[in-house]
N, C-alpha and C positions, 0 to 999 in steps of 0.2 A: 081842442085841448088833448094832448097824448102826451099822456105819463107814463112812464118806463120806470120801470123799476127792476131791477136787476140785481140780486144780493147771492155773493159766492161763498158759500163758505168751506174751508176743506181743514179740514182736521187729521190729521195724520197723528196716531202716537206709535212711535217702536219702543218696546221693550225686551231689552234680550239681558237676560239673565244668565251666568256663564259662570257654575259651581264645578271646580278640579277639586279633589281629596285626593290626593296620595297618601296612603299610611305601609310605611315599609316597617316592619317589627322581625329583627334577627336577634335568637336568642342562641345562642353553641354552650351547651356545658362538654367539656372533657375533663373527665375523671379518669385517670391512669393511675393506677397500683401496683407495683409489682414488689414481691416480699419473696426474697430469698434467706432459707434459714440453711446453715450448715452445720452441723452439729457433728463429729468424728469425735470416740471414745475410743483408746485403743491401749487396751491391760495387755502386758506381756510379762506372766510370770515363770521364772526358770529357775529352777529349784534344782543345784547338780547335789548330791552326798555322795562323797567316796571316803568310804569306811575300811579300811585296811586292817586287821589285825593280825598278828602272826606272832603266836606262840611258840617259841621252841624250850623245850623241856628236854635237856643232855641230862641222861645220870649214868655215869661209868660207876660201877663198884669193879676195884680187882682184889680179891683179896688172895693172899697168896699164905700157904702154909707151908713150910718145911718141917719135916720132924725128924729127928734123926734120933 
């Protein structure tokens, strides 16, 4: 009597796991100001006086005497 017995057993397990992230984060602030102030004051006083006076004062006296 010959008994064989022969049991195969094969077990294979794969496991593959396969984690990507990408995390892109863009943040840009631009802040521009620009402040122009112009401000021009401009007094121009001219102040002419022409004062002229002229006095003229004539006094003739003739007196004349004859006597005879």
């Amino acid at each position: 009597t010959t008994t064989e017995t022969t049991t195969t057993t094969t077990e294979t397990t794969t496991t593959t796991t396969e984690t990507t992230t990408t995390t892109t984060e863009t943040t840009t602030t631009t802040t521009e100001t620009t402040t122009t102030t112009t401000e021009t004051t401009t007094t121009t006083t001219e102040t002419t006086t022409t004062t002229t006076e002229t006095t003229t004062t004539t006094t003739e006296t003739t007196t004349t005497t004859t006597e005879t």
